[in-house]
C-alpha positions as CSV (number, residue, x, y, z in Angstrom):
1,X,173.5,83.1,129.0
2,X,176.3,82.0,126.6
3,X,174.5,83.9,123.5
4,X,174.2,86.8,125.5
5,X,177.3,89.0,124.4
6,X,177.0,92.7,125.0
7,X,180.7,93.1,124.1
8,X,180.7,92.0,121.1
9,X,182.5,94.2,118.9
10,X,184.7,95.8,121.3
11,X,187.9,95.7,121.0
12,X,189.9,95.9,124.5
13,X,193.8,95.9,125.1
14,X,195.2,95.3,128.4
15,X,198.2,96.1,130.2
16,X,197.0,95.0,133.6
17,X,198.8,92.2,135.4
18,X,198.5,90.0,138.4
19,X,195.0,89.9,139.0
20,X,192.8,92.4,139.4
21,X,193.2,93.4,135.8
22,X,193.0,90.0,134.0
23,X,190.4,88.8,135.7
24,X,188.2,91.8,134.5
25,X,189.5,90.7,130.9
26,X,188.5,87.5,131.6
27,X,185.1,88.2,131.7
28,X,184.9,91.1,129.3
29,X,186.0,88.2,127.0
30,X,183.2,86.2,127.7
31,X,181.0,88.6,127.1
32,X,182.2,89.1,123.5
33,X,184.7,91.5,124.1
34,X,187.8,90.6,121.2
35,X,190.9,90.9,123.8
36,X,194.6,91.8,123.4
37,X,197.3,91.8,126.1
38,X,200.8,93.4,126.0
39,X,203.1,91.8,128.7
40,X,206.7,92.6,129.7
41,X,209.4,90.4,128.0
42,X,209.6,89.0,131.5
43,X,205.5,88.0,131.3
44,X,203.2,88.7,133.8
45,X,203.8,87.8,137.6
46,X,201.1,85.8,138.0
47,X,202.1,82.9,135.3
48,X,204.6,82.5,137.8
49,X,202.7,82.2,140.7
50,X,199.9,80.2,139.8
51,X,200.0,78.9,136.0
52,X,196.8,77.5,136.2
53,X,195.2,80.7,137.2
54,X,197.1,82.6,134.5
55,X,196.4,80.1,131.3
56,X,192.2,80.4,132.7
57,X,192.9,84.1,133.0
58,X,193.9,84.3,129.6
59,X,191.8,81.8,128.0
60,X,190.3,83.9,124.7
61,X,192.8,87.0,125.2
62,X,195.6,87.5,122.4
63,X,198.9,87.7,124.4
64,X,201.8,89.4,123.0
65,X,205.4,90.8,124.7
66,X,206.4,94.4,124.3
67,X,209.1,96.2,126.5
68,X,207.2,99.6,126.7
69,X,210.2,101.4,127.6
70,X,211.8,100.7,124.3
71,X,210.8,102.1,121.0
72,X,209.9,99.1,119.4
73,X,207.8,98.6,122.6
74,X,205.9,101.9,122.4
75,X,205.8,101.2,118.4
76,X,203.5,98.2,119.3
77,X,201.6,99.8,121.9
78,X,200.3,102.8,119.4
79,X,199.5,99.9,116.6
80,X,197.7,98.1,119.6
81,X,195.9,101.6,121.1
82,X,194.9,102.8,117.4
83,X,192.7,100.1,116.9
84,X,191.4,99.5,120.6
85,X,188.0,100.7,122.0
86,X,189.0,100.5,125.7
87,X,192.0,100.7,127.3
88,X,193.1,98.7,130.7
89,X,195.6,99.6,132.8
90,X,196.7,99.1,136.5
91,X,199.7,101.3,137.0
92,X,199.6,104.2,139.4
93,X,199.3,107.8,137.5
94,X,203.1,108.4,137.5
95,X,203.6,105.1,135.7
96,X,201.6,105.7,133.1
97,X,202.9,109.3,133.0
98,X,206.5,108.0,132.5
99,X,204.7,105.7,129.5
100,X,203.5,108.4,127.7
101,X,199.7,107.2,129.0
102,X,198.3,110.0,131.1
103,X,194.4,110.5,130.1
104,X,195.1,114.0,128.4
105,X,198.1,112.7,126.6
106,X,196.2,109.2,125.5
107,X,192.8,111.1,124.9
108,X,194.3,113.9,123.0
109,X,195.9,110.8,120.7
110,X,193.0,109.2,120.8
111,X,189.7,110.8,120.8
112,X,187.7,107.8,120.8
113,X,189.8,105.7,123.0
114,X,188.1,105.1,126.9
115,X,190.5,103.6,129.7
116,X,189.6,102.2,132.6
117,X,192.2,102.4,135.3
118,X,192.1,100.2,138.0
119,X,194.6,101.9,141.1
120,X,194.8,100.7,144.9
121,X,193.3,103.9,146.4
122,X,191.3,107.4,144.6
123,X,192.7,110.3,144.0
124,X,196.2,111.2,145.2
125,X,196.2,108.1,147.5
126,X,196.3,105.8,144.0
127,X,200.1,106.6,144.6
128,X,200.1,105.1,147.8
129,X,201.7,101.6,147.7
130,X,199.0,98.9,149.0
131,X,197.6,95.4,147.7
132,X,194.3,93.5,148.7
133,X,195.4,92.4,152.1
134,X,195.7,95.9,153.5
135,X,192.6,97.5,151.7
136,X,190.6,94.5,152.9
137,X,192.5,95.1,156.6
138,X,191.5,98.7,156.5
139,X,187.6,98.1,156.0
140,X,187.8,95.3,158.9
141,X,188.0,92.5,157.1
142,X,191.4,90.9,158.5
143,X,190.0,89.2,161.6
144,X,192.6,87.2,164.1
145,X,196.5,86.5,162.3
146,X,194.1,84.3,159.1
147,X,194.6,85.5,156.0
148,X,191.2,85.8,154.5
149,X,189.7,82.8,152.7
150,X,190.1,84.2,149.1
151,X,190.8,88.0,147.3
152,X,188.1,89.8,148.3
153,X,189.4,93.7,147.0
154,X,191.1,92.6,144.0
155,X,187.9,89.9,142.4
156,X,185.6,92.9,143.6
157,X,187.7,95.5,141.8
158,X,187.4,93.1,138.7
159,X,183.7,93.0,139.0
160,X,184.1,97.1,139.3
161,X,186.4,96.9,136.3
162,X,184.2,94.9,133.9
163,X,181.3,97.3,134.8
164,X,183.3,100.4,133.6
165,X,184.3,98.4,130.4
166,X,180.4,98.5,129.9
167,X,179.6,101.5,130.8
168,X,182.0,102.7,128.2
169,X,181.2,100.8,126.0
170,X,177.6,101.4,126.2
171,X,178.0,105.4,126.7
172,X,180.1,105.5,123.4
173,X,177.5,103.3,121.4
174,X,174.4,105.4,122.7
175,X,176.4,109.0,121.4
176,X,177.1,107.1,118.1
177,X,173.7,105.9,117.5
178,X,171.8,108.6,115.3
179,X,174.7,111.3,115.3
180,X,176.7,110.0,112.1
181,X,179.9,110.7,114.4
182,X,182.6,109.0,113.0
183,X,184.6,109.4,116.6
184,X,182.3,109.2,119.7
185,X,184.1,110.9,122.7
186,X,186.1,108.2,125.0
187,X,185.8,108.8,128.8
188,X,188.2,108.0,131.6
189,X,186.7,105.7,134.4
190,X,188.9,105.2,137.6
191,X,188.5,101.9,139.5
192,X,189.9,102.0,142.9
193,X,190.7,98.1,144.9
194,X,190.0,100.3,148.5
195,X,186.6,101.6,147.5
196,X,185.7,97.7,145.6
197,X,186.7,96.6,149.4
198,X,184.7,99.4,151.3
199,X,182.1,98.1,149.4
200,X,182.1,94.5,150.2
201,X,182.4,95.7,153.8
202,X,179.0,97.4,154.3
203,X,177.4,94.1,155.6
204,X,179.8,94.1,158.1
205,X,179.9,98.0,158.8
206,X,176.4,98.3,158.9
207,X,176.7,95.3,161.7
208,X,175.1,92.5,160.2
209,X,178.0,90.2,160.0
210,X,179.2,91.8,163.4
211,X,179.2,88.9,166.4
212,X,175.9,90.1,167.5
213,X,174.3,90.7,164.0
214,X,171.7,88.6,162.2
215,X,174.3,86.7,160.2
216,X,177.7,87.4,162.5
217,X,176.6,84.1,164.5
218,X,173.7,85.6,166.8
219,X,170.6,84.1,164.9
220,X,170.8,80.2,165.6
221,X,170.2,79.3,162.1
222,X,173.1,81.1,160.4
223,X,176.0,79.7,161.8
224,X,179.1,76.7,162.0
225,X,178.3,74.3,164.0
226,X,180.3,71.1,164.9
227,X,179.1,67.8,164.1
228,X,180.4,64.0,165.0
229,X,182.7,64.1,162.0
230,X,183.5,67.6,160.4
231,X,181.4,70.6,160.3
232,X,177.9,72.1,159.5
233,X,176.8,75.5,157.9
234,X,173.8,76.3,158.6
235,X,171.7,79.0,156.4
236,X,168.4,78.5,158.0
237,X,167.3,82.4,157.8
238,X,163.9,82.6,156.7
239,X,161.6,81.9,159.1
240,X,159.8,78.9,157.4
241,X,163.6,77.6,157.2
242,X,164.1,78.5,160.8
243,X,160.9,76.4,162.0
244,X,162.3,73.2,160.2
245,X,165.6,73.7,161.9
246,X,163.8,74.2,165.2
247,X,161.7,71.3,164.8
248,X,164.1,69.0,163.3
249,X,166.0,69.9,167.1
250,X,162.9,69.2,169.1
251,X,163.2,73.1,169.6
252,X,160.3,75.4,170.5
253,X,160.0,78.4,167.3
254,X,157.5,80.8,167.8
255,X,159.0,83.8,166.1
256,X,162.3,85.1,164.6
257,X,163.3,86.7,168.2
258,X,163.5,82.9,169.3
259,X,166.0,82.2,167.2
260,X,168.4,84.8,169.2
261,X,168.2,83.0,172.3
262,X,170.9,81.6,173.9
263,X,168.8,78.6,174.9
264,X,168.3,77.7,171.4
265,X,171.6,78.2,170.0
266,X,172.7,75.4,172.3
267,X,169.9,73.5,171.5
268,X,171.0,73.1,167.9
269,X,174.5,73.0,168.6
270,X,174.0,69.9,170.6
271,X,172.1,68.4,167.9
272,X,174.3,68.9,165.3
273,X,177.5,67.3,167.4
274,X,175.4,64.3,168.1
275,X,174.8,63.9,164.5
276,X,177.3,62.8,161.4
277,X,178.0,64.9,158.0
278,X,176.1,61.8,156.1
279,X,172.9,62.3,158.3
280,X,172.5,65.9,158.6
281,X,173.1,65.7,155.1
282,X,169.6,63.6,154.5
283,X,168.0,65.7,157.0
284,X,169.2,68.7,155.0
285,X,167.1,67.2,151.6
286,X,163.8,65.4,153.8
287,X,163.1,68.3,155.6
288,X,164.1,71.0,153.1
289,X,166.9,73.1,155.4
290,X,169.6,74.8,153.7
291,X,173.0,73.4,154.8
292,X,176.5,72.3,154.0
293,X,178.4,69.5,155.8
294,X,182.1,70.6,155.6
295,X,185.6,68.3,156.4
């Protein structure tokens, strides 16, 4: 819900660019969060790649330039980190060493202060160099020479990322609450891209989006068929769905192993390229079977 805005009244600055980073600011902002961004004089990489992205990005965020290397860049930075709640970086540990940003530097500064750190890799390996094509590669989710569809490690990571911004957020309002602290201990919370990818790869570790799992392409009603003009995806699982499919096919269903067999994936391949997008599509809303026609 649009009312519903559990950061409200924290105050976040960021010095994460590209993606991973702003796209967790982008939705700690619409959750209330008040949002300020420090960029290099040079901006961040990603206004240059895609503009669109960046200006949607950073729709709600303050955006300022400071050259953290200088001292009037670090002079901005400590007005910036004295009145932030959470701090958001993605730079490996010697980085932010170099910036005066290590946790027991920053927490030591600022008591109160969380940061959530979003690195490519845990532990000693966050110094590793690596980006969302080979943490996706390494939990085998690079199939063929395709590039995947979309960024799976670095919108998961965001996901991670807004979740420690709540956490922290919710840890330090539950020790204020009662205790008449005036400074409620920050925390550091590490957020790693590898382990946001390891994590969208347990379907397919735990072989259900294998070849021969239930939604890899061996049950006849979770697949991508062909039809006359484009292409069909199917999502006909549940076995009420499954029986439509079956019967819309002229296809025997007696129970889920049915849908398994070779004989009936056939079956409703040959339906569907006999068929066009614009009639599967009504079949899809008379008989109540969940599918997409696709170019």
């Amino acid at each position: 819900m649009a009312s519903f805005r559990p950061l409200a009244g924290t105050r976040i600055l960021s010095l994460a660019l590209n993606l991973p980073g702003p796209a967790a600011l982008m939705r700690c902002q619409r959750m209330g969060a008040a949002c300020v961004k420090l960029e290099p004089p040079s901006g961040d990489p990603m206004g240059v790649y895609n503009p669109e992205a960046y200006a949607q990005l950073h729709h709600g965020v303050t955006v300022r330039k400071a050259d953290l290397k200088t001292a009037a860049g670090q002079e901005a930075l400590q007005a910036e980190l004295g009145r932030a709640h959470v701090l958001l970086t993605s730079f490996r540990p010697s980085a932010l060493e170099k910036l005066g940003l290590a946790w027991k530097q920053l927490h030591a500064r600022y008591p109160s202060l969380s940061q959530v750190a979003i690195v490519g890799a845990p532990a000693q390996a966050a110094e590793e160099p690596g980006h969302d094509l080979t943490y996706l590669a390494a939990n085998g989710l690079v199939t063929g020479l395709d590039l995947p569809p979309t960024l799976y490690a670095d919108m998961g990571g965001s996901l991670m990322a807004s979740e420690a911004v709540l956490q922290a957020a919710l840890q330090q309002s539950e020790r204020y609450a009662g205790t008449g602290e005036p400074h409620p201990a920050g925390q550091y919370l590490e957020v790693a891209l590898s382990e946001a990818a390891a994590y969208l790869g347990l379907p397919r570790r735990w072989g259900l989006t294998q070849p021969r799992g239930a939604v890899g392409g061996a049950h006849a009603g979770y697949r991508v068929y062909r039809c006359r003009d484009g292409r069909v995806a199917v999502a006909a699982l549940e076995p009420h769905f499954a029986a439509a499919l079956c019967a819309a096919a002229g296809l025997p269903h007696t129970d889920i192993r049915s849908m398994f067999a070779p004989a009936t994936q056939e079956g409703i391949a040959a339906f569907m390229s006999a068929r066009t997008r614009a009639e599967l599509d009504r079949l899809a809303v008379e008989l109540d079977i969940p599918l997409h026609t696709l170019d």
